[in-house]
C-alpha positions in Angstrom: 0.0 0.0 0.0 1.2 3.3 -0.8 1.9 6.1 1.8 -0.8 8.5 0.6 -3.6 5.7 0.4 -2.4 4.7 4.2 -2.7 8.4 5.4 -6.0 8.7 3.3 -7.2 5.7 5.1 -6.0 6.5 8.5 -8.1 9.2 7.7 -11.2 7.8 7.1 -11.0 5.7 10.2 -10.2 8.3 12.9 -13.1 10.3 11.4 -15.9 7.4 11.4 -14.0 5.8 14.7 -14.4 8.8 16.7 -17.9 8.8 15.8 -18.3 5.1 17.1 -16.2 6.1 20.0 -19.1 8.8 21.4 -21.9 6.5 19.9 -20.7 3.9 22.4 -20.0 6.0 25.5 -23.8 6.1 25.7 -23.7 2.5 25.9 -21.2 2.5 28.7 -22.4 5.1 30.6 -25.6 3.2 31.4 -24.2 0.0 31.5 -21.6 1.1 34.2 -24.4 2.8 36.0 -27.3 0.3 35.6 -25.6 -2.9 34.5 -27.5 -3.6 31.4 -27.8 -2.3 28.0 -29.8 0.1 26.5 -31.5 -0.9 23.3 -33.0 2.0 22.4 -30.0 4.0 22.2 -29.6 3.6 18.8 -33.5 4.7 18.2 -32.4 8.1 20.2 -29.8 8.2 17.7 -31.7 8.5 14.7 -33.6 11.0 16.5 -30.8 13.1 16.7 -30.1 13.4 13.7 -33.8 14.2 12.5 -34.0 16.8 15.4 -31.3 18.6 13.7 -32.2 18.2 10.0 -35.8 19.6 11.1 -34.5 22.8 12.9 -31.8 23.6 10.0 -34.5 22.7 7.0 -37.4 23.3 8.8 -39.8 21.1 7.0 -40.2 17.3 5.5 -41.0 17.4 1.7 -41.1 13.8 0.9 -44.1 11.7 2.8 -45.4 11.3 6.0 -47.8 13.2 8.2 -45.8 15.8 8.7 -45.1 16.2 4.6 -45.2 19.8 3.7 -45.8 21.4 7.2 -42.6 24.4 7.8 -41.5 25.0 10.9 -40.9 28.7 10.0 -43.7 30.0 8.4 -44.1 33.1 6.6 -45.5 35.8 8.8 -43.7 34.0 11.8 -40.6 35.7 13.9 -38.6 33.1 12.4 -40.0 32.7 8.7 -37.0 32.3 6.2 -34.5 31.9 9.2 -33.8 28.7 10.4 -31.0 27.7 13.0 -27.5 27.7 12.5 -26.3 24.2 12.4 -24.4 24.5 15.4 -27.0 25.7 17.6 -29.6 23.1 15.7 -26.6 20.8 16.4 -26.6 21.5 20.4 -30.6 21.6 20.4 -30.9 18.6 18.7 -28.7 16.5 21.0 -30.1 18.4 24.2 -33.5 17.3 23.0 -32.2 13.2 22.5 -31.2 13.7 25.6 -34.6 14.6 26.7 -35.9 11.7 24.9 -33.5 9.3 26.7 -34.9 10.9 30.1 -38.2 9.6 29.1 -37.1 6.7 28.0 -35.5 5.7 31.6 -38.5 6.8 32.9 -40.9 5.1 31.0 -38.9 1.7 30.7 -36.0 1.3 33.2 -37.4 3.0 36.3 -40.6 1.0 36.6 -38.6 -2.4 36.3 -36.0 -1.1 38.6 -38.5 0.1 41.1 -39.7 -3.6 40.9 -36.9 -5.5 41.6 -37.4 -7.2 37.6 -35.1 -9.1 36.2 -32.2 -6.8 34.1 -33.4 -8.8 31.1 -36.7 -7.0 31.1 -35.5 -3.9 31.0 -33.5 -4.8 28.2 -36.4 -6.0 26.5 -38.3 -3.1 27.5 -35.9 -0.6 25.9 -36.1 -2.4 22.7 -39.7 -2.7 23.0 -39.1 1.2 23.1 -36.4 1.5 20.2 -39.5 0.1 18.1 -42.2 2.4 19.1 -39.9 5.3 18.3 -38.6 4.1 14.7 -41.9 3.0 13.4 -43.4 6.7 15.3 -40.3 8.3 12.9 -41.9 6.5 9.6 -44.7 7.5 10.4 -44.2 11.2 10.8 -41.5 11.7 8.1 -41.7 8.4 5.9 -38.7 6.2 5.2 -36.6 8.6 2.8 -33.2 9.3 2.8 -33.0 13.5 3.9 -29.6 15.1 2.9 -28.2 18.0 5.0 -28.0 21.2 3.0 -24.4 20.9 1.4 -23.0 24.4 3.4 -24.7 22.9 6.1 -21.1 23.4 7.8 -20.5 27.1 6.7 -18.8 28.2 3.6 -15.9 25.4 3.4 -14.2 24.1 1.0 -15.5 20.5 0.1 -12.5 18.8 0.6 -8.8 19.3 1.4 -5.6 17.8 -0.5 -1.9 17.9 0.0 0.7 16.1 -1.6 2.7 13.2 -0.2 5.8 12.6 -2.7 4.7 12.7 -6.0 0.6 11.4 -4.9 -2.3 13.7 -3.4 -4.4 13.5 -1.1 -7.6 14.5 -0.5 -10.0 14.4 2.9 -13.6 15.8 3.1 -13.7 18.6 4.9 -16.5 17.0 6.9 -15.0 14.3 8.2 -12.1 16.4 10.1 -14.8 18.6 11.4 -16.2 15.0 12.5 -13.1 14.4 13.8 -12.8 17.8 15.9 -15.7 17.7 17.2 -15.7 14.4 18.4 -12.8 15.0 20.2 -13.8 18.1 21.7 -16.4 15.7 23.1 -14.5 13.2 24.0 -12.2 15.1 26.0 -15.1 17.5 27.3 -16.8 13.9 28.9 -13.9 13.3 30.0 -13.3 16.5 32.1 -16.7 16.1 33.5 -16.5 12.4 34.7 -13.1 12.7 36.1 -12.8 16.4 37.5 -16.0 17.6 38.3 -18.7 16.6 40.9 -21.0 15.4 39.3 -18.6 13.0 37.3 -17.7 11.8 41.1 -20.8 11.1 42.0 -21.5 9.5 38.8 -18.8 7.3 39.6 -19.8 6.6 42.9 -23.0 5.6 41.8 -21.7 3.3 39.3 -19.5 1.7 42.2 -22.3 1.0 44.4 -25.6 2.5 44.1 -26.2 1.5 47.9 -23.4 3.0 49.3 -24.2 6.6 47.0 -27.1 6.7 48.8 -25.8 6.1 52.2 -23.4 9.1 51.6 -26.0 11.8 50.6 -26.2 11.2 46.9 -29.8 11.1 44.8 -29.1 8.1 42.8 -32.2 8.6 40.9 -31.0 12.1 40.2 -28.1 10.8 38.7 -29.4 8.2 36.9 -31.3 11.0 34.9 -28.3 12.7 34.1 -26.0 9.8 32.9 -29.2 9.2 30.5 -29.4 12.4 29.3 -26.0 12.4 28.8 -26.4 9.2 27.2 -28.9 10.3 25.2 -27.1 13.7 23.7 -23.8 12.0 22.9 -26.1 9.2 20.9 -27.8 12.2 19.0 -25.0 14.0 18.5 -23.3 11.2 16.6 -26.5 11.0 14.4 -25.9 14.0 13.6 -22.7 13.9 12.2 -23.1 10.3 11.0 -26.3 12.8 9.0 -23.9 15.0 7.7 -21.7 12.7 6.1 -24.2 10.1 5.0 -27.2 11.5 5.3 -30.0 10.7 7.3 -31.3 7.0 5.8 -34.5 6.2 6.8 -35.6 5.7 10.8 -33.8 2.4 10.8 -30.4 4.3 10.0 -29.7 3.8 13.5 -29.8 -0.1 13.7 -26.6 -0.6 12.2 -24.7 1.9 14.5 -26.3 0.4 17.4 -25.0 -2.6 17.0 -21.3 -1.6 15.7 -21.7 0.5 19.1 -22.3 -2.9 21.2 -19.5 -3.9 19.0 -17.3 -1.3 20.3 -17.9 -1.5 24.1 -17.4 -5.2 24.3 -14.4 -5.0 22.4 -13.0 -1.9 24.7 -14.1 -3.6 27.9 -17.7 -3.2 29.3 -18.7 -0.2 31.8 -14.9 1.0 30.4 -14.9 4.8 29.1 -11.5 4.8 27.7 -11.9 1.0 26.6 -15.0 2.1 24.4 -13.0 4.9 22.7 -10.4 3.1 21.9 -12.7 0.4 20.7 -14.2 2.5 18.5 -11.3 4.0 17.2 -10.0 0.8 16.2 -13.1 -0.8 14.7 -13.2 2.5 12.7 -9.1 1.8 11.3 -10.2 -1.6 10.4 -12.7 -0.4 8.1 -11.4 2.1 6.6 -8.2 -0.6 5.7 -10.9 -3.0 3.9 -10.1 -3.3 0.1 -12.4 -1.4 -2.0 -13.4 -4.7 -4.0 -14.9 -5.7 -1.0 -16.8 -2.7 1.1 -19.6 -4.3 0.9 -18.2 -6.4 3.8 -17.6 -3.8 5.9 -19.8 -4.2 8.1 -18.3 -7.7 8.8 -15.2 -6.2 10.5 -16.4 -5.1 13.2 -17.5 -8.4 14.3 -15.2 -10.6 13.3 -12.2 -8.4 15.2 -14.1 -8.9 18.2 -14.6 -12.7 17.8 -10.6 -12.5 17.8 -10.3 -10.3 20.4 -12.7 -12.3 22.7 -11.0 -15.4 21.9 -7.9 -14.1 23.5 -9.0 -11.1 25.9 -12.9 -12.4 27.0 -13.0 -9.0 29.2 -11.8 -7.0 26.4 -9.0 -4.8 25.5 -9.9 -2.3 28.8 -11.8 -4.6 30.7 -11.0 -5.7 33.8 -11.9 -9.4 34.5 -14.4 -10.8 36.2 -13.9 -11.5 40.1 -15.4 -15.1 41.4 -15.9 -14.6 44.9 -16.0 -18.6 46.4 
């Protein structure tokens, strides 16, 4: 492989694996919190990225029950204005994360206030995942919506530079990916690991029972790891949007499960293990021959068939403690 192909694909995979990397912190953050996974996180996803698409667009054009109706009429404070995409950007995660407050409300906290068994919930939350997808057809139909192409400002498509005698060229969307999904990463990680809040979070995820014995509203905090859950999971629609497009309600499914991917390869209930998973599920990718993309999707799994065969607690993970 040449040098510029390797850098272009490097590339590629940072961009797409960072993505994966915030995708699957919402993943971990409940799981580390609760001990089970969240189904619906991939629904809240898609959501995202529709949330954002509405308040930059303002209107569906294609089918659905909402075909037609604008969001800024004429007449209206905000006819012929909508957001700027980085304020429908930050809405339309805030709002996920809403939606993933509901969603703990409506099918974890009943179970959990029950004593049910932690494969109900799970159920429940995918039970959940389909209400909300098939709600999304509904309202907006099945369509793939593109993001307006300055969506980003006035940029330049894409970037090249020369290495040796080859070029290379990188969209200019994927390194704003790429930035922003570091700004993220490293703006979580600040907050679990400096601030308050991150401590109790932490607390909480150690033992729930002590937390409470020490002053702390679990409950409280249980809302906030969802919403924060819930924006980092619409977030990542959004960009995913951006890139790809926004494919249909089910555009989610496949990211949900390259994000359960990614946290059992970086280590369950690990933060840094489900970045770095993601990061390298992205790499290995972006390295597949273009002959045979349509495999992609493959990757993913089969690297974490490997990696389970000789790290079961995966690459973070910390294994498992029998007490006898």
């Amino acid at each position: 492989m040449e040098l510029s192909q390797f850098v272009q694909n490097v590339m590629n995979g940072l961009a797409i694996g960072s993505v994966y990397a915030i995708f699957a912190l919402g993943y971990t953050l409940v799981f580390s919190i609760l001990g089970i996974i969240n189904f619906a996180h991939g629904a809240v996803f898609t959501l995202g990225a529709y949330f954002t698409y509405t308040l930059v667009v303002g209107q569906f054009e294609n089918n659905g029950l909402l075909k037609g109706v604008n969001l800024f009429p004429d007449g209206s404070p905000l006819a012929g204005h909508p957001l700027t995409f980085a304020l429908a950007t930050l809405i339309g995660a805030a709002l996920a994360g809403l939606v993933a407050v509901l969603i703990e409300r409506l099918a974890f906290r009943p179970m959990r206030a029950r004593g049910a068994d932690p494969l109900l919930a799970l159920v429940s939350s995918l039970g959940v995942a389909l209400v909300i997808v098939n709600l999304i057809q509904l309202l907006v139909g099945a369509e793939i919506y593109n993001f307006p192409s300055n969506a980003y400002g006035e940029v330049k498509p894409a970037l090249a530079f020369q290495i040796g005698d080859k070029t290379v060229v990188i969209r200019t969307v994927q390194i704003i990916i790429f930035l922003v999904s570091l700004v993220m990463l490293a703006g979580l990680g600040y907050v679990i690991g400096r601030t308050k809040v991150g401590k109790a979070l932490r607390a909480v995820a150690e033992s729930p029972g002590t937390a409470s014995l020490l002053g702390i509203s679990v409950d409280r905090f249980i809302l906030i790891t969802f919403f924060l859950s819930g924006f980092l999971g619409g977030l990542a629609g959004t960009l995913v949007g951006t890139a790809f497009g926004v494919a249909g309600p089910y555009f989610g499914v496949t990211y949900g499960l390259k994000g359960l991917a990614v946290i059992v390869l970086g280590g369950l209930g690990s933060i840094p293990g489900a970045v770095l998973g993601g990061l390298v599920i992205g790499l290995a990718e972006a390295f597949v021959p273009a002959d045979y993309s349509a495999y992609k999707d493959v990757v993913a799994f089969a690297l974490l068939f490997v990696i389970l065969l000789i790290r079961p607690q995966g690459l973070l993970g910390k294994a498992a403690i029998q007490k006898v």
